[in-house]
N, C-alpha and C positions, 0 to 999 in steps of 0.2 A: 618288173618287165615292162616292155613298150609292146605297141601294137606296129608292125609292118606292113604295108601294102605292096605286095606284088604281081608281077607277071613273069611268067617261065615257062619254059617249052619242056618236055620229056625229053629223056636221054634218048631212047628209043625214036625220038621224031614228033610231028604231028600239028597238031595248029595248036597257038599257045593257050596258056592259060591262065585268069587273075585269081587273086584268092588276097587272104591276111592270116599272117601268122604273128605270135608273141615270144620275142625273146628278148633276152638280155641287149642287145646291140645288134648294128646290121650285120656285122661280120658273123653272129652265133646265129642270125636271119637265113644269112647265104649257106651255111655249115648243116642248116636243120635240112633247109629246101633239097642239096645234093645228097643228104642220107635219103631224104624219099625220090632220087631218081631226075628230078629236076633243074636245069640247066636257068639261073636268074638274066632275066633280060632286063627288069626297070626291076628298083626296090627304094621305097620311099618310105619314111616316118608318118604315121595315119592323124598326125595333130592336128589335120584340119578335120579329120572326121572327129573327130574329140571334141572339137571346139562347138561343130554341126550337132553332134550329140546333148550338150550342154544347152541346145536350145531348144532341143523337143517336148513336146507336153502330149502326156496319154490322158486319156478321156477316164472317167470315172469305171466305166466297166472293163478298159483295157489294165489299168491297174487293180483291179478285183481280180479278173482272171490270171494276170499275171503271180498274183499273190497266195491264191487258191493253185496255181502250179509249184509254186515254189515250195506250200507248207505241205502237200503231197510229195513231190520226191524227197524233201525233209524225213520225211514219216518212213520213207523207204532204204533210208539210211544210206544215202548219198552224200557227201561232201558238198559244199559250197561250190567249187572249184568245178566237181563233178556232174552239178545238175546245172551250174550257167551254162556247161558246155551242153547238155541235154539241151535243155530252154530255146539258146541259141539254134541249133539244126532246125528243132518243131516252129520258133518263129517265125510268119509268115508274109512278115513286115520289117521294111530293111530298119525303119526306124527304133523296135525292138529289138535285133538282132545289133546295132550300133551300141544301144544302151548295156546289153549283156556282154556285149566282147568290153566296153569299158570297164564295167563292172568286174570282169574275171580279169584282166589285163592288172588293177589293184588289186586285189585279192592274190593273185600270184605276186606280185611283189611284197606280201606280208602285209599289207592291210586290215585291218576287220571289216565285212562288210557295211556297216551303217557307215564308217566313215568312209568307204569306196563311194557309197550313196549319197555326199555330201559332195558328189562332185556336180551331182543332178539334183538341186534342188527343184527345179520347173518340173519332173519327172517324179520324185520319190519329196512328198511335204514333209514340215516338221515333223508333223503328228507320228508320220509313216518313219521316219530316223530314228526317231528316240524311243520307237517301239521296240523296231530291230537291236538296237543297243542292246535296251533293257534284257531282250531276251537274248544276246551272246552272254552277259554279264550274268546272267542266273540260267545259263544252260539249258534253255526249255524256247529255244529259238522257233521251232516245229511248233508248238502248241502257239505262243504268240503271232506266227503268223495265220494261223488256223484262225484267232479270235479276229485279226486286222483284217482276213478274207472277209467273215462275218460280217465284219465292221461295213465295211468296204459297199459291200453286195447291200447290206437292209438300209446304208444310206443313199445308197444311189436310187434302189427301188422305191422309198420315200419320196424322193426328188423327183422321179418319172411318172406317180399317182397323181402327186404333185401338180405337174406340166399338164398330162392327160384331161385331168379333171377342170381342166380354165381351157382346153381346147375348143369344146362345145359352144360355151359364152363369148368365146373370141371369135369364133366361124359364123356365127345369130348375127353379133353387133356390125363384123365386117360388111357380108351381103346386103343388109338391111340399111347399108347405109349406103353401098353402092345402089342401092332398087331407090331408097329416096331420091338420091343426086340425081337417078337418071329422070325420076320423075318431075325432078326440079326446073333442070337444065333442055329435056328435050318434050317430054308430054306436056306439060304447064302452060311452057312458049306455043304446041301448038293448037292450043284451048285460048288464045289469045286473040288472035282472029274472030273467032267465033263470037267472042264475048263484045270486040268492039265495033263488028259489023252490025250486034244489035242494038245499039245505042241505047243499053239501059245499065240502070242504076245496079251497079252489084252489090252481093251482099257482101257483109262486114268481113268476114272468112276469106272470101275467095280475094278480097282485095288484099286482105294480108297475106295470102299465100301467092300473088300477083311480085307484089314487094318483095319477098324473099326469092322469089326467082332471080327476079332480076337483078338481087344484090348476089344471089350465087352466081350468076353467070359474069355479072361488071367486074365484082372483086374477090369473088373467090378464089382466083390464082393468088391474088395480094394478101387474103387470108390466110392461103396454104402456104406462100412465102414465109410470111411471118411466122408463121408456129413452128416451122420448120428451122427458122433463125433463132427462134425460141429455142428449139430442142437443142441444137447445136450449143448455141451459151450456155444450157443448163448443163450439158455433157461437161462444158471444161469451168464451168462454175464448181463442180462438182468434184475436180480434181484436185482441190484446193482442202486440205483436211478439216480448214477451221468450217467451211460451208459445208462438207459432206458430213460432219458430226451433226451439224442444229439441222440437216435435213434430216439421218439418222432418229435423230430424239422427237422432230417434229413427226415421224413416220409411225410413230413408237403410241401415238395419240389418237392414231386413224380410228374410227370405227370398225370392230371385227378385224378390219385387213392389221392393225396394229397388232391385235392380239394374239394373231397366226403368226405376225413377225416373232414378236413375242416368245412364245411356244415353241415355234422350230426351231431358233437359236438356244434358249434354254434346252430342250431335247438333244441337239447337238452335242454343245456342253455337259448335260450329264454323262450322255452316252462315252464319251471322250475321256473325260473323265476317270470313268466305272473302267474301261479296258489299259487307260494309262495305269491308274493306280493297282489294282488286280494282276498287273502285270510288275508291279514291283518297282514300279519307277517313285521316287520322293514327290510327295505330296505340291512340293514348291513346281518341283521341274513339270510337273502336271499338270498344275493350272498354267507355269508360261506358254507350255503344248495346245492345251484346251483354248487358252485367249483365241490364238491365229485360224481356228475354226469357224469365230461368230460374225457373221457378215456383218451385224448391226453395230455401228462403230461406238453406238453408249453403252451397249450392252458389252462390248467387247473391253471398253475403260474401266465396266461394273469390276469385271471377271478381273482388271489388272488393281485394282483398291483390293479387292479380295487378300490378293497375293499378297499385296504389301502389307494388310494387317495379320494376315497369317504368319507370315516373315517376322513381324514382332510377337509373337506366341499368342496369337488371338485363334479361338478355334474357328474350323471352316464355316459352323452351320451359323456363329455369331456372327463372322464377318459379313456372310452373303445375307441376311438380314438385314446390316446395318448397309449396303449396297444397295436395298430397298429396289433391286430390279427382277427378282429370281419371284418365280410362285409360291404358293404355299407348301404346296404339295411336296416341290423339290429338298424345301427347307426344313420341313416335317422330316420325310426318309433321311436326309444328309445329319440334322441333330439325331437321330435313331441310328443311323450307320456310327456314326460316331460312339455312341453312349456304348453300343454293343460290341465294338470293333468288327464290323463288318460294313466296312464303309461303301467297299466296292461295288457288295450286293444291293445295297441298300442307291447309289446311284445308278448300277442298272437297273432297278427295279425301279425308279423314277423313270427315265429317258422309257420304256416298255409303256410307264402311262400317260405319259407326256406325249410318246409318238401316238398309241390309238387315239388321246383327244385331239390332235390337229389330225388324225384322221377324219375323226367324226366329225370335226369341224368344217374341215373342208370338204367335203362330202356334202354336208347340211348345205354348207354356203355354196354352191355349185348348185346344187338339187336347186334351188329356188331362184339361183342368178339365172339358168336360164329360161324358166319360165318369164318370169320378170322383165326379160330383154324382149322375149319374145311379144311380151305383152305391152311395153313401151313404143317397140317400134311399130307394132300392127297396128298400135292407136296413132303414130304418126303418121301412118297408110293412112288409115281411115279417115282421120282430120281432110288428108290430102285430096283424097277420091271424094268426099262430101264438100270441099269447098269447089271441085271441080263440077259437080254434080248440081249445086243448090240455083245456078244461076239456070244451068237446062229444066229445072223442074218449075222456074219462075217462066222462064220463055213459053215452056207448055200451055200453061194457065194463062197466061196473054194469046196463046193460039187457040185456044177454046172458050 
């Protein structure tokens, strides 16, 4: 079936009205409209809503909720067919309501939905398709989406601890830098007067903090120019895959922050993993699922060597060993998942330890980042306000 877009007035009268309907062709379009009473005035083919649909992107929680609705009216013994049209009415968002009328629009044509959902890759990721499959193909569609809501909800919630927790240290350094500039650029200059109306010798401090005034205020725009032309090239330096890998790997080195990268992409990856596999999908099709999760692009080529020695009948826990990027821990459960056949359990019960430690971690790492900030920049106050101070407390002592 196609989607329709029209406008039609009542038989009875009245001021018109638009809507979209799905049928066969326009003529079976015009044929539905007058069984409900409707006189067509325009009727057009919705393919540019189609096309507008195929560019939309929902945000991490809008596709959790959305999936968490779905695996509910599943559970209610609704049809496919029967709860998009549900979805669609409760949508509140024309963008959502565009997505579901596509979606039912194949689906009534005889589609399966995953591959209706292949029309929306920006909207429904790999991950999210090959789950849907899996569970049309092993008939337990309602419980797979039940575990992808999971999914869905405890990585988004990660992700927003996440954010939260660097908001504090980024709000310290901000301010603290706008209170030095100002001190730089407008208190400094006007301590300057003062200093050369009394024709004496300053001290070592105050004359360096003299200099850096006045090199913030001569070339600081030239400065801010520049790192700004900076940021720019590294933006599209970076779009070049052979440079965005050796930054990847170089990033992979950081102190701490490496290691968090580190952890959250293996976390991901088990996690992904544990719900692909547990839900039935081939080990192979799993990890090529799991790859397009890892942001880190060495870690992400770890995860495709993996695959390819798997593919030659290499087991999982040996490959990712000789991958040499994966923790101990993960590699530990994953040989154990294996040995016992309980691989699933055995990777979500990694990704479960793998998430508290980059919890703890960044929790730890935060807790002391902003004291630290805090304590960096007060001492750049205080350097400030003492090089400002040291030449009034010498004037003093010349006035007495």
């Amino acid at each position: 079936m196609s989607a329709f877009r029209y406008q039609a007035v009542s038989a009875a009268g009245g001021k018109p009205q638009s809507g979209q309907i799905d049928a066969e062709s326009a003529r079976h379009a015009r044929s539905l409209l007058r069984e409900q009473g409707l006189h067509v005035l325009q009727l057009d083919a919705a393919t540019g809503e189609a096309t507008a649909a195929q560019k939309i992107r929902f945000s991490s929680p809008q596709l959790a909720t959305l999936t968490r609705q779905f695996s509910a009216l599943l559970d209610a013994g609704l049809t496919i067919d029967e709860l998009l049209v549900v979805l669609a009415e409760q949508a509140d968002q024309a963008k959502t309501q565009q997505i579901l009328a596509g979606l039912r629009r194949d689906v009534m044509a005889g589609m399966p939905l995953s591959n209706a959902m292949d029309q929306f890759p920006r909207v429904f990721p790999l991950l999210y398709r090959t789950l849907v499959k899996a569970g049309e193909e092993s008939g337990k569609l309602a419980g797979v989406m039940q575990r992808l809501a999971d999914y869905l909800e405890a990585r988004g919630e990660l992700n927003t601890k996440i954010a939260l927790a660097f908001i504090y240290p980024a709000v310290v350094m901000f301010v603290s830098a706008l209170v030095i500039l100002g001190m730089l650029t407008w208190v400094v200059p006007q301590m300057v007067q003062v200093f050369e109306s009394a024709k004496q010798t300053l001290p070592l401090l105050t004359r360096a903090l003299l200099w850096t005034s006045a090199a913030v205020k001569t070339a600081g725009i030239w400065v801010a120019l520049a790192l700004a032309l900076a940021g720019v090239a590294a933006f599209y330096a970076l779009k070049k895959p052979d440079v965005k890998l050796r930054f990847h790997r170089w990033r992979l080195t950081w102190p701490m922050l490496g290691y968090l990268d580190r952890l959250a992409n293996t976390a991901r990856f088990a996690s992904t993993l544990a719900i692909l596999v547990g839900s039935g999908v081939p080990l192979l099709k799993s990890l090529d699922a799991a790859e397009g999760v890892m942001s880190n692009l060495q870690l992400q080529g770890a995860v495709g060597e993996v695959a390819g020695q798997v593919r030659e009948g290499v087991g999982l826990a040996r490959a990712m060993k000789a991958a040499n990027e994966f923790p101990p821990l993960l590699l530990h459960l994953v040989s154990s998942g294996e040995a016992t056949g309980r691989l699933a359990n055995m990777l979500d019960r990694a990704s479960i330890e793998q998430t508290k430690e980059l919890d703890r971690k960044v929790t730890a790492f935060t807790s002391l980042l902003g004291p630290l900030m805090v304590l960096v920049m007060g001492g750049v106050v205080m350097l400030i306000v003492l090089a400002i101070l040291l030449p009034v407390f010498e004037m003093n002592q010349l006035v007495k």
